[in-house]
C-alpha positions as CSV (number, residue, x, y, z in Angstrom):
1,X,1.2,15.5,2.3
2,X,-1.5,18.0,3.6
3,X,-1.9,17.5,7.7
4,X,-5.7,17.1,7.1
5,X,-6.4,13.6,7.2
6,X,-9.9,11.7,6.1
7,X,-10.4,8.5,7.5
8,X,-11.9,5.8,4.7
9,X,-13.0,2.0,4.8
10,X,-11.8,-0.6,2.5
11,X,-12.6,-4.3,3.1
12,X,-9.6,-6.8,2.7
13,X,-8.9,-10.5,2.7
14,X,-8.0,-11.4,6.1
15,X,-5.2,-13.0,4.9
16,X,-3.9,-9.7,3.4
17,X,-4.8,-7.4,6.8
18,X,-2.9,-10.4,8.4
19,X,0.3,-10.1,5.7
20,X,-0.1,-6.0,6.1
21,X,0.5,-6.7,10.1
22,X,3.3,-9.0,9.7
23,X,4.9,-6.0,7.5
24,X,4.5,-3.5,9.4
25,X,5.5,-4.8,12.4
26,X,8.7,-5.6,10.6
27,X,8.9,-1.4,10.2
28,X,7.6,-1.6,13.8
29,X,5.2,0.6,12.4
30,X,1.0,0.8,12.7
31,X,-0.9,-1.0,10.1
32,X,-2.2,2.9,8.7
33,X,0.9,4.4,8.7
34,X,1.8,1.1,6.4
35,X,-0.8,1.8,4.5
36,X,-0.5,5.2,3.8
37,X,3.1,5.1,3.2
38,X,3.0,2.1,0.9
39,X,0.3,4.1,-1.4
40,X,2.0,7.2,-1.7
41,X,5.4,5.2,-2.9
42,X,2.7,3.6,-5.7
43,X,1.2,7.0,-6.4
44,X,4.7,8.1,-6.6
45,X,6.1,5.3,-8.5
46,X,8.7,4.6,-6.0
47,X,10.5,1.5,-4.6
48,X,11.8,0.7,-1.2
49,X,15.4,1.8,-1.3
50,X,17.8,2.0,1.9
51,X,20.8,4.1,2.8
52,X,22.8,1.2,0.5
53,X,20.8,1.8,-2.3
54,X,19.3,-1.6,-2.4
55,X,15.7,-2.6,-2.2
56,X,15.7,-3.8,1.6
57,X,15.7,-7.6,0.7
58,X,17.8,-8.5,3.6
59,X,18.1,-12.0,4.8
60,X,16.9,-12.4,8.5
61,X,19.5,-13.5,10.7
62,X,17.6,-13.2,14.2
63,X,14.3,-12.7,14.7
64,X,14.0,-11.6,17.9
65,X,9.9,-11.7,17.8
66,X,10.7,-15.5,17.7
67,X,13.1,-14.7,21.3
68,X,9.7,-13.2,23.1
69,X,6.8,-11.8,21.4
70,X,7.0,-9.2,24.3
71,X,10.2,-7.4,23.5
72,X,13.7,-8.4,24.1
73,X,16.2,-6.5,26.8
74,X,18.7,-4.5,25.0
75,X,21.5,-6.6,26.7
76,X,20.5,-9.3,24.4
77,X,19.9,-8.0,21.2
78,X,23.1,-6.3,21.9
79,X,25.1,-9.8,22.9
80,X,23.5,-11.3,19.5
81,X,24.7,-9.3,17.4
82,X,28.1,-9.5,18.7
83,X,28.0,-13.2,18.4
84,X,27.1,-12.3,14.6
85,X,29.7,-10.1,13.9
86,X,32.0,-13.3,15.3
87,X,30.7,-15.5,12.9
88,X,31.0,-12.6,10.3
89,X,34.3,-12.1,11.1
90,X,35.2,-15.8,11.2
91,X,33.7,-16.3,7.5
92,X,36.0,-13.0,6.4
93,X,38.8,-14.2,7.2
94,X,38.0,-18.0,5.5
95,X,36.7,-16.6,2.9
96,X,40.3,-14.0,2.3
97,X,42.0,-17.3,2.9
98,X,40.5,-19.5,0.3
99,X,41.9,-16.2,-2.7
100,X,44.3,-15.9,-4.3
């Protein structure tokens, strides 16, 4: 993408800017960065697709936004997901149990 950048107006539903928001705050990314990224991946004909190879629809386990809207210490994002990775754990080993 050339480093030249024209800015542009578009009008939008509010209800879309707001779903844009919620989006790209969950990419803890700006709403034009969004944007832009999700219309090259059209003009390219691409999909979302991790590091796994899937298309990123992941079940949310913690929202932390929920936590404080202001951020969370590291200490306890850090301390939830260790008491995750117990429970994860905990249904491994049930769940190795209960085959054959």
């Amino acid at each position: 993408m050339s480093k030249k950048s024209k800015t542009i107006n578009i009008s939008l539903p509010q209800r879309l800017v707001d779903e844009i928001d919620k989006a790209a705050e969950g990419e803890y990314a700006s709403r034009s960065d969004f944007i832009r990224e999700s219309i090259v991946r059209k003009l390219k004909n691409q999909r979302i697709v991790d590091e796994w190879g899937d298309e990123g629809n992941w079940e949310t386990v913690v929202d932390f936004r929920e936590i404080n809207p202001e951020g969370v210490p590291a200490e306890e994002v850090l301390a939830a997901l260790r008491r995750l990775d117990k429970v994860d754990e905990q249904n491994r080993k049930t769940t190795s149990k209960t085959r054959p």
